[in-house]
Z-matrix of the N, CA and C atoms (Angstrom, degrees):
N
C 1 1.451
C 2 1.528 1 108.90
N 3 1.306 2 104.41 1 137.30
C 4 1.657 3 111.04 2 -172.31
C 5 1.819 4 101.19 3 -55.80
N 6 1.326 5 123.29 4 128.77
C 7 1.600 6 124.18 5 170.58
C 8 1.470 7 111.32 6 -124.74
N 9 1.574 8 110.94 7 131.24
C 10 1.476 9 121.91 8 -162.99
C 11 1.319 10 125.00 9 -120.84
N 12 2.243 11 92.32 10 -4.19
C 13 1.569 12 103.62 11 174.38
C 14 1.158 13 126.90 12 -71.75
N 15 1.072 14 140.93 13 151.51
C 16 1.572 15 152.61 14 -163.44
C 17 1.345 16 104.60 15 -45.92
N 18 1.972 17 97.89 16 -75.10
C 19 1.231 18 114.77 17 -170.46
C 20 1.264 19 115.82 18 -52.22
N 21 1.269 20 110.74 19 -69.37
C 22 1.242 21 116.36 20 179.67
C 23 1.192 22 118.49 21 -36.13
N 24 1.540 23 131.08 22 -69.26
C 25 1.041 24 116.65 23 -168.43
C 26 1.728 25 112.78 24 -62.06
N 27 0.877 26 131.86 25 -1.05
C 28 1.641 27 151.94 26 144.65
C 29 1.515 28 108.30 27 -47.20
N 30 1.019 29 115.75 28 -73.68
C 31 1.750 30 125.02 29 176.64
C 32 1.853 31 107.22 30 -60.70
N 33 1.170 32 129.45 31 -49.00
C 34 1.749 33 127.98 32 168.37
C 35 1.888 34 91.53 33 -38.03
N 36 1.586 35 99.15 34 -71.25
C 37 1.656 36 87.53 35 -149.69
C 38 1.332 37 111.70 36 -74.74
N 39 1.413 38 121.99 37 6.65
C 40 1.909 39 127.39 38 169.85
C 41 1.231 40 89.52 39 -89.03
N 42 1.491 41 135.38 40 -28.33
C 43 1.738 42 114.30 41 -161.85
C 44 1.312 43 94.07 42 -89.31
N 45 1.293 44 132.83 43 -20.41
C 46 1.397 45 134.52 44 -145.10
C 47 1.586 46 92.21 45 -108.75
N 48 1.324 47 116.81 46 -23.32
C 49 1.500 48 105.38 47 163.49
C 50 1.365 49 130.46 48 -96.05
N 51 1.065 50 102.75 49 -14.71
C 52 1.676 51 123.50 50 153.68
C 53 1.171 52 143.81 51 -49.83
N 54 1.494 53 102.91 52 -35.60
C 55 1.807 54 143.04 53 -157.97
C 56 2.351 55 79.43 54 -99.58
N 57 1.004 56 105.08 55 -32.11
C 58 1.468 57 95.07 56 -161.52
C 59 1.546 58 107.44 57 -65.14
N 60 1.650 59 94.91 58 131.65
C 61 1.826 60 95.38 59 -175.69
C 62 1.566 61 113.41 60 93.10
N 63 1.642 62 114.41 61 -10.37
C 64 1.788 63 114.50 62 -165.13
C 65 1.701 64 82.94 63 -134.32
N 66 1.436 65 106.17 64 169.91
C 67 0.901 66 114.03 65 149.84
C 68 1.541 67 130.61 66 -73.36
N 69 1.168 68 119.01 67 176.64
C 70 1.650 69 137.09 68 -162.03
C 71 1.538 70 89.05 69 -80.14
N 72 1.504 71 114.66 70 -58.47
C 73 1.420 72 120.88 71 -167.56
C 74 1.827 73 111.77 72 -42.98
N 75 1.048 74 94.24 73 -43.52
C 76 1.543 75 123.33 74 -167.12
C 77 1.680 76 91.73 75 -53.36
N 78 1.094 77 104.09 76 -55.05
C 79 1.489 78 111.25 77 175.70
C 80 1.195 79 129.38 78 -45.34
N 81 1.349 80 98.76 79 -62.65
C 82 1.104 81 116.64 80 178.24
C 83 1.985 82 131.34 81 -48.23
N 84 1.324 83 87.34 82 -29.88
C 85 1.202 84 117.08 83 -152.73
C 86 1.968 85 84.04 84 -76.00
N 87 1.073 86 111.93 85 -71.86
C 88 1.386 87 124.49 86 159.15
C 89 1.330 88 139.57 87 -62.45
N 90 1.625 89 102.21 88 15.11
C 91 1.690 90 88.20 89 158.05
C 92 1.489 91 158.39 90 -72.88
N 93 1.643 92 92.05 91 -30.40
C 94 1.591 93 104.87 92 143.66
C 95 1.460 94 139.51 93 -46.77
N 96 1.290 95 91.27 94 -29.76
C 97 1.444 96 89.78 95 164.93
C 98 2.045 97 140.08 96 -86.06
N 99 1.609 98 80.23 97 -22.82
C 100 1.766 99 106.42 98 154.62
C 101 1.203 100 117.46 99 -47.25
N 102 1.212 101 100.61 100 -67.72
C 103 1.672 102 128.54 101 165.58
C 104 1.627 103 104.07 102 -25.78
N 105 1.114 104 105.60 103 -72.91
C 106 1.423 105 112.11 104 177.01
C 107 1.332 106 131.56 105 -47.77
N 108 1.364 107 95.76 106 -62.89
C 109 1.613 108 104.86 107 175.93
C 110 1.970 109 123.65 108 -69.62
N 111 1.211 110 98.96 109 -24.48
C 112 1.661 111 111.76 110 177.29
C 113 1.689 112 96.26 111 -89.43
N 114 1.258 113 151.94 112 10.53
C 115 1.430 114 150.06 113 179.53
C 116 1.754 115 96.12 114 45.41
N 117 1.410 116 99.29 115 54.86
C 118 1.555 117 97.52 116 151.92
C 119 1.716 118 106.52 117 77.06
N 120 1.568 119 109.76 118 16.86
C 121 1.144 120 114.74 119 -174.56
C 122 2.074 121 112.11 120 51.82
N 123 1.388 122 109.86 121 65.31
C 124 1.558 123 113.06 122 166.15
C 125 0.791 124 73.41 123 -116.74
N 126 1.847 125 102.66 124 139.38
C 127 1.507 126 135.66 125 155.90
C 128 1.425 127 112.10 126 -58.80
N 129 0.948 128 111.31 127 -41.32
C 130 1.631 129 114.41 128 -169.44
C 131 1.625 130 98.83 129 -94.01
N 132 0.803 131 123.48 130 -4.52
C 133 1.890 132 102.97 131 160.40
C 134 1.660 133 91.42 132 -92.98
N 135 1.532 134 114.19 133 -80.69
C 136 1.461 135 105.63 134 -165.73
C 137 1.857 136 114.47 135 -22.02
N 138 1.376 137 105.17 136 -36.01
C 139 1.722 138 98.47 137 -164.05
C 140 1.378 139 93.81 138 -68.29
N 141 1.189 140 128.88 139 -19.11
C 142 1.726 141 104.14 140 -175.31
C 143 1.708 142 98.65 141 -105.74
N 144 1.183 143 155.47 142 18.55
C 145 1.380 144 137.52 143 88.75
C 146 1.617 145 106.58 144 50.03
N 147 0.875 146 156.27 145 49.02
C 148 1.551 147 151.05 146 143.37
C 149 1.812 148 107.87 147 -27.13
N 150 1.227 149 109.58 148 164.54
C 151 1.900 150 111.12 149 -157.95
C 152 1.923 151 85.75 150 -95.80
N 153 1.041 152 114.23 151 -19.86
C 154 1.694 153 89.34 152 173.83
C 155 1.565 154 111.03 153 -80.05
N 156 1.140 155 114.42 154 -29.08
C 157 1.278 156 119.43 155 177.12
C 158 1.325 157 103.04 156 -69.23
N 159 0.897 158 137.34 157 -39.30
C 160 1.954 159 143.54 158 159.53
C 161 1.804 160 105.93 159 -54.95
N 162 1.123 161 101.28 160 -62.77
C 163 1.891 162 95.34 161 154.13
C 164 1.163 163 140.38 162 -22.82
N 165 1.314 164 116.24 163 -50.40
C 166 1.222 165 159.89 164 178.37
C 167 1.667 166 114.41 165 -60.87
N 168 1.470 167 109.03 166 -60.73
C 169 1.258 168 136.60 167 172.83
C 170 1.663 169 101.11 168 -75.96
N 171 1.294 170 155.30 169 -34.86
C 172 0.693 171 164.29 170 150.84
C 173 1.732 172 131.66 171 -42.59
N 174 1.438 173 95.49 172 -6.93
C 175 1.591 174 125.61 173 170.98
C 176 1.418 175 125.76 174 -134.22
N 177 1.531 176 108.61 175 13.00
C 178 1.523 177 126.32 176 -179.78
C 179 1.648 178 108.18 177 -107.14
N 180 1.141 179 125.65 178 121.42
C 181 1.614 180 134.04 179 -142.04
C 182 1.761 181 84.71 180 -107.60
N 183 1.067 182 117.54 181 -7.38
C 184 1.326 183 107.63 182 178.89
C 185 1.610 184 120.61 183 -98.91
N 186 1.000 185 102.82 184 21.43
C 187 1.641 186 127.89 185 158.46
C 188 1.652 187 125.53 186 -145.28
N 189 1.413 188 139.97 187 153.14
C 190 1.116 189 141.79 188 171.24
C 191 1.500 190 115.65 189 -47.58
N 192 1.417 191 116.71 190 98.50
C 193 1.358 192 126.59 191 -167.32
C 194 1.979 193 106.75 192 -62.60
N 195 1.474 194 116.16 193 43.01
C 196 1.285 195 78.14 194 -172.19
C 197 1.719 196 96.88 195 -132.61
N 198 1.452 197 109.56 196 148.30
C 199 1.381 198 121.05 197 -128.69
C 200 2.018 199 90.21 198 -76.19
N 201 1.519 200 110.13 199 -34.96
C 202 1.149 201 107.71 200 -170.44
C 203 1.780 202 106.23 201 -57.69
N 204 1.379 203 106.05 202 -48.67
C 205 1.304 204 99.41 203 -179.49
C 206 1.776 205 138.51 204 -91.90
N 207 1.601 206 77.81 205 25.15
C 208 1.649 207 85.96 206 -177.34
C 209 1.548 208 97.05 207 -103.98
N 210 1.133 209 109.26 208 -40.00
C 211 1.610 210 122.66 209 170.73
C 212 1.398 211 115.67 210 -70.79
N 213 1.418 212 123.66 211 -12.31
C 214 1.593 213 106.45 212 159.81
C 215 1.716 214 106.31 213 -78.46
N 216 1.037 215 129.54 214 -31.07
C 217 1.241 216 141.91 215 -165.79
C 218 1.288 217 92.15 216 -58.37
N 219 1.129 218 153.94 217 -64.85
C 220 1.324 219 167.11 218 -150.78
C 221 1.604 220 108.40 219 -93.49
N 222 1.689 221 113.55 220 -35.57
C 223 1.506 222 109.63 221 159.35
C 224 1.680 223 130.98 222 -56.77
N 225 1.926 224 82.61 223 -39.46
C 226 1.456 225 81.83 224 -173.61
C 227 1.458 226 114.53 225 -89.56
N 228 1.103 227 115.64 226 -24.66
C 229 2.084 228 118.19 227 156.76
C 230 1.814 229 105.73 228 -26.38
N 231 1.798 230 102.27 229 -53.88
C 232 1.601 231 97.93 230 -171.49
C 233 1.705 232 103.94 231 -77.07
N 234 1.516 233 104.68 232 -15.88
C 235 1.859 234 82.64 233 -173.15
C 236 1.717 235 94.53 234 -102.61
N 237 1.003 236 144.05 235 -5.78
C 238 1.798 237 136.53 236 132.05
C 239 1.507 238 102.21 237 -30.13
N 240 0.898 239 108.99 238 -69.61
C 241 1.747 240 105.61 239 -169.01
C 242 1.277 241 119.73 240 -48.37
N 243 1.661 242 106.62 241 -41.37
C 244 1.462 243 116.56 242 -163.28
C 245 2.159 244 113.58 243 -85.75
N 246 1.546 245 97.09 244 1.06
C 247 1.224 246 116.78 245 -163.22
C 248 2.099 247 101.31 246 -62.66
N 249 1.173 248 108.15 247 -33.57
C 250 1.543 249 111.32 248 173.67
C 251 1.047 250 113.08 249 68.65
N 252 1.270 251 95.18 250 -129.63
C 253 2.042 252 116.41 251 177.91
C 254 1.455 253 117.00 252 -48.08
N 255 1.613 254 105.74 253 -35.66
C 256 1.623 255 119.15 254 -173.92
C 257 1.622 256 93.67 255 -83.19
N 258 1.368 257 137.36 256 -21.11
C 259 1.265 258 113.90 257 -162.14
C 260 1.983 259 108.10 258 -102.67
N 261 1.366 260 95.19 259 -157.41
C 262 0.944 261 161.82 260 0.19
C 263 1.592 262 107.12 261 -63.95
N 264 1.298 263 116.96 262 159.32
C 265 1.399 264 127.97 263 166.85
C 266 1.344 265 126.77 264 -25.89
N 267 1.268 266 124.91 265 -33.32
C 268 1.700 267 138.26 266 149.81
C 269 0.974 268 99.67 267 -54.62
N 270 0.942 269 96.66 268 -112.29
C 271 2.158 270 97.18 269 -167.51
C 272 1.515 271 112.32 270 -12.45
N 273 1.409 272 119.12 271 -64.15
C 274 1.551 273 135.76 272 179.91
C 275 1.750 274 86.80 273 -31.77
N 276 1.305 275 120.46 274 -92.42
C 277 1.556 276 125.08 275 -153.84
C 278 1.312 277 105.28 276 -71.69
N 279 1.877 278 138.90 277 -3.11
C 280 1.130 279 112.39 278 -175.14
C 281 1.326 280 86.37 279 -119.15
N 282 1.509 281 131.38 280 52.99
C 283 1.427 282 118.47 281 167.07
C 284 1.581 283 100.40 282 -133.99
N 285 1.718 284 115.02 283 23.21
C 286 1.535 285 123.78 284 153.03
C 287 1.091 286 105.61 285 -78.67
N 288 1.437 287 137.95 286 -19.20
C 289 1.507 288 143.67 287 -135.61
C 290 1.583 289 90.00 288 -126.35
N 291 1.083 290 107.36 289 -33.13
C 292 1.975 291 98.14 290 -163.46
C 293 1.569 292 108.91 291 111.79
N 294 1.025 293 114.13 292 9.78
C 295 1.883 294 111.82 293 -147.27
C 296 1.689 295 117.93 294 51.95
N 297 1.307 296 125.59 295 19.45
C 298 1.166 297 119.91 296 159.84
C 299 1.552 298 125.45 297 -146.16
N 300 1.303 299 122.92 298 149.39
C 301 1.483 300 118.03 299 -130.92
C 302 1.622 301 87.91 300 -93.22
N 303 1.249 302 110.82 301 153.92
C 304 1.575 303 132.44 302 -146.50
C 305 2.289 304 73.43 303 -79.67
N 306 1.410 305 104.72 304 173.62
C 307 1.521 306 101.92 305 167.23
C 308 1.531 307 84.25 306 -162.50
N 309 1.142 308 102.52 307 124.69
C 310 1.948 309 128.38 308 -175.74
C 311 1.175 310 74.20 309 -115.10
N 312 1.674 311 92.41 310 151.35
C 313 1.772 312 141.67 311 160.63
C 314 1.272 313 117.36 312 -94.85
N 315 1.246 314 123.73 313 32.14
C 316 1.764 315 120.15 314 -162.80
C 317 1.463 316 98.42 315 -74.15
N 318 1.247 317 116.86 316 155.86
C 319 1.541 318 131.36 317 -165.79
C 320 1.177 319 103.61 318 -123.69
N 321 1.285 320 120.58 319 -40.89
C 322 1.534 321 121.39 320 -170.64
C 323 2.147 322 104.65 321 -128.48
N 324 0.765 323 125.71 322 141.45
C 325 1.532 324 136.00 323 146.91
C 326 1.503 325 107.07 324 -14.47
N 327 1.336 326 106.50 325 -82.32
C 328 1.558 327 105.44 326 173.61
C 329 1.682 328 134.94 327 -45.72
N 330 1.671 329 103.75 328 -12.23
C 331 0.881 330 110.46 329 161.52
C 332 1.289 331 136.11 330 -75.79
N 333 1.016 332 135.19 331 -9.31
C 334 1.466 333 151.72 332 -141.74
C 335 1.479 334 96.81 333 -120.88
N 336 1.707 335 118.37 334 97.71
C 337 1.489 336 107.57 335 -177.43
C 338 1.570 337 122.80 336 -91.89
N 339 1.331 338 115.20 337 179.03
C 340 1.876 339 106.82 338 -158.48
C 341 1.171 340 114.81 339 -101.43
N 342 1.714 341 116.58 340 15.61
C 343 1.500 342 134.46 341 176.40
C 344 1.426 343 121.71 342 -163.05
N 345 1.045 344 111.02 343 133.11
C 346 1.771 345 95.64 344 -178.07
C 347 1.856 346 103.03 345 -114.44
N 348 1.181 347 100.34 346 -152.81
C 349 1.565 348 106.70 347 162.98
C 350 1.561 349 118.27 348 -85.33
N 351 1.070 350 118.80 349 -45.72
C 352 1.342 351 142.16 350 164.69
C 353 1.794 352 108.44 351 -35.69
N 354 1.632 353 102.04 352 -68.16
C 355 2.086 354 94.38 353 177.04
C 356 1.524 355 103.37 354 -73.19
N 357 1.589 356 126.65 355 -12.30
C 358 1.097 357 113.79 356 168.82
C 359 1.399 358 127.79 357 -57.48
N 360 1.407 359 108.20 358 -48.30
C 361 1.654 360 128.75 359 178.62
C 362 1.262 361 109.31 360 -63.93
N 363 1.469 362 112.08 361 -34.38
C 364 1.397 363 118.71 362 -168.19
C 365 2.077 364 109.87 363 -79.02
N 366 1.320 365 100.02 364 -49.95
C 367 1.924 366 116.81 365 143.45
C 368 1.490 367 104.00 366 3.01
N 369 1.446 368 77.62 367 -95.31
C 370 2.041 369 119.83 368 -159.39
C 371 1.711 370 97.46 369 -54.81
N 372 1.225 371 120.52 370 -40.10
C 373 1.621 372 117.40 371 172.72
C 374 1.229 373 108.33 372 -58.61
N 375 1.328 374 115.50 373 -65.22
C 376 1.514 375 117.39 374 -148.75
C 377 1.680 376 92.79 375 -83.82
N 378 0.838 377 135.73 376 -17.71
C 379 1.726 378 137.42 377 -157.99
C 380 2.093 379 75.76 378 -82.55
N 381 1.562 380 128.85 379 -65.27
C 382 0.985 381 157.26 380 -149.50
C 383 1.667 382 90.20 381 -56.04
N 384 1.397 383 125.34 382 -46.08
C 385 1.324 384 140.73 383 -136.40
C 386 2.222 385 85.09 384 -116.21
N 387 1.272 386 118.05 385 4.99
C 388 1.633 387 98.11 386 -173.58
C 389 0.828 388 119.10 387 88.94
N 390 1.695 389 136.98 388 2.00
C 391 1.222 390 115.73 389 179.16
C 392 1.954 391 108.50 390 -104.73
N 393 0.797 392 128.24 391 168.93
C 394 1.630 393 140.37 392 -167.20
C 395 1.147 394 117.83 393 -144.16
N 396 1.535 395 102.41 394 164.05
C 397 1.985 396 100.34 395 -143.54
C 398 1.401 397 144.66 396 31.87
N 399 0.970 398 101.37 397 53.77
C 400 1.490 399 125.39 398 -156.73
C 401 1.711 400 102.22 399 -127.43
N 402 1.323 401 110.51 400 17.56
C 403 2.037 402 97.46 401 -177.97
C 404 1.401 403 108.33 402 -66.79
N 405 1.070 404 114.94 403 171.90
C 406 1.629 405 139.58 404 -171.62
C 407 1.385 406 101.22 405 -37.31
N 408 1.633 407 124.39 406 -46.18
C 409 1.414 408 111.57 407 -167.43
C 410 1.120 409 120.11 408 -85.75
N 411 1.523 410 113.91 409 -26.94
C 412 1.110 411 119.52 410 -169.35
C 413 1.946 412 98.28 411 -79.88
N 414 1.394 413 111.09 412 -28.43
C 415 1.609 414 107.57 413 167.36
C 416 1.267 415 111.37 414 -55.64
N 417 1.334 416 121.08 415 -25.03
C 418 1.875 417 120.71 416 -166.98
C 419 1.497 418 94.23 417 -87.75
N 420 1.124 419 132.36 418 -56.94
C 421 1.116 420 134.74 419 -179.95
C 422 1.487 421 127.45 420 -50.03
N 423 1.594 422 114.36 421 -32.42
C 424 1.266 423 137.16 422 136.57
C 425 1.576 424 117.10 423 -22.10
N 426 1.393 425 101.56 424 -94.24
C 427 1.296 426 126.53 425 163.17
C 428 1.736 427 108.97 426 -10.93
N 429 1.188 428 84.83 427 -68.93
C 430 1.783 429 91.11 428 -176.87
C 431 1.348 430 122.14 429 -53.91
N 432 1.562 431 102.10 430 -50.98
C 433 1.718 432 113.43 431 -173.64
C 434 1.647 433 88.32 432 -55.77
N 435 1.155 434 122.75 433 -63.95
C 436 1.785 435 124.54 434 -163.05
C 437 1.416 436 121.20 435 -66.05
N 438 1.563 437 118.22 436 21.85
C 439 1.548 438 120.88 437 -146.32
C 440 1.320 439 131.80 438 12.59
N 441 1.412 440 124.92 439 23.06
C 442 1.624 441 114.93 440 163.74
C 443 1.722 442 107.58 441 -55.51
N 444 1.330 443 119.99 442 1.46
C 445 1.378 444 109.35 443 -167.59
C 446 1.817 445 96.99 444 -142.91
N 447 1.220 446 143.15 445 111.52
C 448 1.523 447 136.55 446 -173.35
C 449 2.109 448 79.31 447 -111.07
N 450 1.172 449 73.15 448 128.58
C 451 2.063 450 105.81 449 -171.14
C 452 1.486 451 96.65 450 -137.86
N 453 1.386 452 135.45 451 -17.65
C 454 1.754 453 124.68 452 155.33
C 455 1.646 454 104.22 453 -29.63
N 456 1.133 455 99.27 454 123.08
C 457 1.691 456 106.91 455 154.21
C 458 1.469 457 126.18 456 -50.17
N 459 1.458 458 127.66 457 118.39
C 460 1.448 459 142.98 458 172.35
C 461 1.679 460 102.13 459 -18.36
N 462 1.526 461 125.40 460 -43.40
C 463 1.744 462 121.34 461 175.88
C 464 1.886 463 95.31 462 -91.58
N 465 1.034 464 127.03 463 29.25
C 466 1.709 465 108.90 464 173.30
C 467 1.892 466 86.99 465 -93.28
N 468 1.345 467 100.91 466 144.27
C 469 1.526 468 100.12 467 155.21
C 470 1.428 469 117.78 468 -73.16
N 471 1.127 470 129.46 469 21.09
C 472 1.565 471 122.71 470 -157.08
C 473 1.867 472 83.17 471 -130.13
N 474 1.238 473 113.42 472 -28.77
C 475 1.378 474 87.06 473 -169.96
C 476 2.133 475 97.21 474 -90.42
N 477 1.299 476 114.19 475 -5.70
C 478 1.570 477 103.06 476 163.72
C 479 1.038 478 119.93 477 -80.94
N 480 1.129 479 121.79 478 -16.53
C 481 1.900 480 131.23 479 168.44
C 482 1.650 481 101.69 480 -73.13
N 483 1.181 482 143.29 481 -58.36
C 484 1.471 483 154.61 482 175.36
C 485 1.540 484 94.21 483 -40.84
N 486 1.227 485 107.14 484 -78.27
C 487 1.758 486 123.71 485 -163.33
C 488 1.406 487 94.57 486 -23.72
């Protein structure tokens, strides 16, 4: 389903860079605790984040202890903020799309590829702009969680509800 809230779409692209290299489950399993430790995913608390407080987080088992991606989380809070004229964060990520969410015909699973041009562009911006863990797939995967992109298969009931 298309999502246009701040946070949230804040929390998709920290889980979605998080999730990289692990499984989904893994994620899943620990999102409450994201929740927790990121203050509910606000950009503007995480950006002021000091490195003991990253320390800190860095010994809490209820998130992926690993330092690169606990510290993008907190990079990209400051480059959300710093987004300006291009932002807020909506606008910013749903103007790869057009402001309206891509709608694929995929037929099969295998059809559905793990980057397009679109998380590419979307990549090369935000990588450009300070933010981290953010490559092409993890932008598609993005994409998806936030519906700028409906990738349900043509027989899902979910993609005739989307359409």
């Amino acid at each position: 389903m298309p999502v246009h809230d701040e946070a949230r779409l804040f929390e998709m692209l920290s889980l979605e860079g998080a999730q990289a290299g692990l499984s989904w489950s893994t994620i899943l399993h620990k999102r409450a605790g994201y929740r927790r430790a990121f203050a509910s995913f606000d950009a503007a608390k995480v950006a002021r984040f000091t490195s003991s407080r990253v320390e800190r987080l860095l010994e809490d088992p209820s998130i992926v202890r690993n330092r690169m991606k606990v510290e993008s989380i907190v990079r990209n809070a400051a480059a959300i903020l710093d987004l300006g004229a291009d932002g807020p964060l909506d606008e910013f990520v749903w103007s790869f799309v057009d402001g309206v969410p891509t709608v694929n015909r995929w037929k099969r699973m295998g059809d559905i590829p793990a980057e397009t041009p679109a998380s590419r562009a979307m990549s090369k911006e935000l990588k450009r702009r300070g933010f981290a863990f953010v490559g092409p797939t993890v932008c598609y995967a993005f994409m998806q969680a936030c519906g700028l992109v409906n990738d349900h298969l043509t027989t899902c009931f979910r993609w005739v509800e989307i359409h």
